[in-house]
N, C-alpha and C positions, 0 to 999 in steps of 0.2 A: 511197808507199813500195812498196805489191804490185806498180802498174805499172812502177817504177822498175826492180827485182826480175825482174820476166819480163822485160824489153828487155836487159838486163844476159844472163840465161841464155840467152835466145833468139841473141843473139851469140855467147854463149862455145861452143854447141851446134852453130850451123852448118854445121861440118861433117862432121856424121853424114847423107850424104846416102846413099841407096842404088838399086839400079839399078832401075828400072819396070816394076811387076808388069805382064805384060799382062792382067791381070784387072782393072785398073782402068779399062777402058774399059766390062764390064761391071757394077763396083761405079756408075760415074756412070749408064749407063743405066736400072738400077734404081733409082736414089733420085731421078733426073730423073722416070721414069714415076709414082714414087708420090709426087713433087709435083704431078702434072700432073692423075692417074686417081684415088691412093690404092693404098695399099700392096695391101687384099684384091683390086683388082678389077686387079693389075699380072700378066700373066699370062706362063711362063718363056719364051714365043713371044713376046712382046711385047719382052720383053728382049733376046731375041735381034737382034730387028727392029734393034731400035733400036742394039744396040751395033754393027750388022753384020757379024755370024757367025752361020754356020749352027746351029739347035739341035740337033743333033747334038753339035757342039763345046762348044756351052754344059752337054751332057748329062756330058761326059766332065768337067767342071769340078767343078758343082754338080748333085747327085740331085734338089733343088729350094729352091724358095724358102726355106726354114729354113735347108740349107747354105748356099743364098748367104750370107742376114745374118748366119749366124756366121762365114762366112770373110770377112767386110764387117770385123765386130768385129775377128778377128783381125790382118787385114791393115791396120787404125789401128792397135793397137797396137803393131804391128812397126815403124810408122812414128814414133810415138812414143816408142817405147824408142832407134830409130837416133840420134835427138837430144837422148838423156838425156847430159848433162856425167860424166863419168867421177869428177868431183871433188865432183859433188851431196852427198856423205857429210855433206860439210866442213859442208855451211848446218842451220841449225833443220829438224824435221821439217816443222813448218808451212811453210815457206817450199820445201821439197821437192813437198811434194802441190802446195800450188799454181803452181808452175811447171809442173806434170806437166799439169797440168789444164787449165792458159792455154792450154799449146803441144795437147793434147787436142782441145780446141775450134780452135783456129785449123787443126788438119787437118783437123776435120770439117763447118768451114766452106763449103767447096760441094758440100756436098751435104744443108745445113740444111731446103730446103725439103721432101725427099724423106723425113730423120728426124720431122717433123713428124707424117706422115701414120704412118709407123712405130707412134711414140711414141704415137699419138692410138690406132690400131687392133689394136696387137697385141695390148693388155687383155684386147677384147674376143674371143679365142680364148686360155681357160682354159689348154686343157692346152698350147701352143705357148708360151704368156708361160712356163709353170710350167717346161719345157725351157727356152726362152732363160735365165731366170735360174740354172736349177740346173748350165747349159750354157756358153753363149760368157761370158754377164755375169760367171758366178764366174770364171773363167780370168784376166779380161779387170781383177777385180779383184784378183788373185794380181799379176798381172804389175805395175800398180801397186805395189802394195809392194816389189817388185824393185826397180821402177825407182828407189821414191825409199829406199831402201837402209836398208826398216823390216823387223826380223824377224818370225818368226811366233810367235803366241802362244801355240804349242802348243796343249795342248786345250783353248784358247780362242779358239783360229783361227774357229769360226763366228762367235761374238760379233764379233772384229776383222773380218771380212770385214763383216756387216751393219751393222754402224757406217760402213765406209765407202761399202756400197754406200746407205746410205739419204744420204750428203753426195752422192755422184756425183750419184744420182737426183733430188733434189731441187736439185741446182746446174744440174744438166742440162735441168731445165724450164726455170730461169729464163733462163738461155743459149740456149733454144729463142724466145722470146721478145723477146730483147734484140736489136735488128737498128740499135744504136748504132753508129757506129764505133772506140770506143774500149772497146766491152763493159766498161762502169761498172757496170752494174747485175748483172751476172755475176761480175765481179771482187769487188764487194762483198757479192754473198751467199756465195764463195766463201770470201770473208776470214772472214766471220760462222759459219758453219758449220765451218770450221774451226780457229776459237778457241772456239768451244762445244765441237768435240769432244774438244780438248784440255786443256779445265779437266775434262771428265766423265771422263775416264783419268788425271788428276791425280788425283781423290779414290779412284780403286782404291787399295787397299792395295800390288798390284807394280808400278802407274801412276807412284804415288809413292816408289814405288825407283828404278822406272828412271831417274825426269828427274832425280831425284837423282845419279843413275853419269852422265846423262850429260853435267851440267852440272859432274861434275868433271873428266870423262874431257876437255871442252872449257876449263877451267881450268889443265888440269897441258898439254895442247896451247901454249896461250897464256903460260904460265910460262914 
């Protein structure tokens, strides 16, 4: 049914195409070098090298490697939101996030082997992991929730942001991992993760209001 669900959205989305960044020549060059080298030892001359433009040019872009992979982050998710369905509102939340998330991975599919090395090493530089998250990853989780047309919790928004970012993060290993062609095993921690998260906001107290307003606000639709 999930895969049924994304090939369904992934159609009706289509054509939200938009025109080519040319920094995508230097997003592929970096996540090629840090499949090849490793992200710490990918150096911004190296990047240049390889995308074929002067570092000069690459300077006027990104001040260094931390801007790159927040304008990396960002520029997924602009390409993800261009293919958000304008009618997303209409489906289950659950069924929102994970089309968000299919189509997510399937952009940042080539450039998996380069996220690895990422993923594997940014840990290990403290205060840089501690920016990325307080930096592109929160943004990058906000926009999510746009996308899939969840409001905010008010001043509960950290709580809601951390619940999602620990489903992203932990979906996002296993999808680091998965080199199926049908991403089953992605697909279904995706599904599991996000029925767990929404029985644990079911037992809130305004959890349980809302599904309530919205399972009428979708009854009196369907009336």
């Amino acid at each position: 049914m999930a895969k049924q669900l994304t090939s369904t959205r992934r159609r009706k989305s289509g054509g939200g195409k938009t025109a080519a960044d040319p920094r995508e020549a230097v997003f592929a060059a970096a996540m090629k070098l840090a499949g090849l080298q490793g992200w710490a030892d990918t150096t911004m001359a190296d990047i240049a090298d390889e995308a074929g433009i002067g570092l000069d040019a690459l300077h006027r872009h990104f001040s260094g490697k931390p801007a790159l992979l927040a304008a990396f982050v960002a520029h997924v998710d602009g390409l993800v939101l261009a293919g958000t369905d304008p009618e997303i509102g209409d489906e289950p939340v659950r069924d929102r996030l994970f089309d968000i998330y299919m189509r997510r991975f399937d952009t940042l599919a080539p450039y998996k082997d380069g996220l690895r090395a990422v993923a594997r090493e940014l840990p290990r530089d403290p205060a840089l992991f501690a920016c990325f998250l307080s930096g592109p990853y929160r943004r990058s989780l906000e926009w999510t929730l746009e996308a899939a047309r969840i409001g905010n919790w008010g001043p509960l928004q950290p709580l809601q942001l951390k619940g999602l970012g620990v489903i992203q993060a932990a979906v996002t290993r296993t999808w680091l991992d998965d080199d199926s062609e049908d991403l089953g095993k992605t697909m279904a921690a995706l599904d599991k993760a996000l029925r767990r998260a929404d029985s644990i906001v079911a037992s809130f107290p305004f959890g349980g209001r809302r599904r309530r307003a919205e399972q009428a606000e979708a009854g009196a639709e369907s009336a």
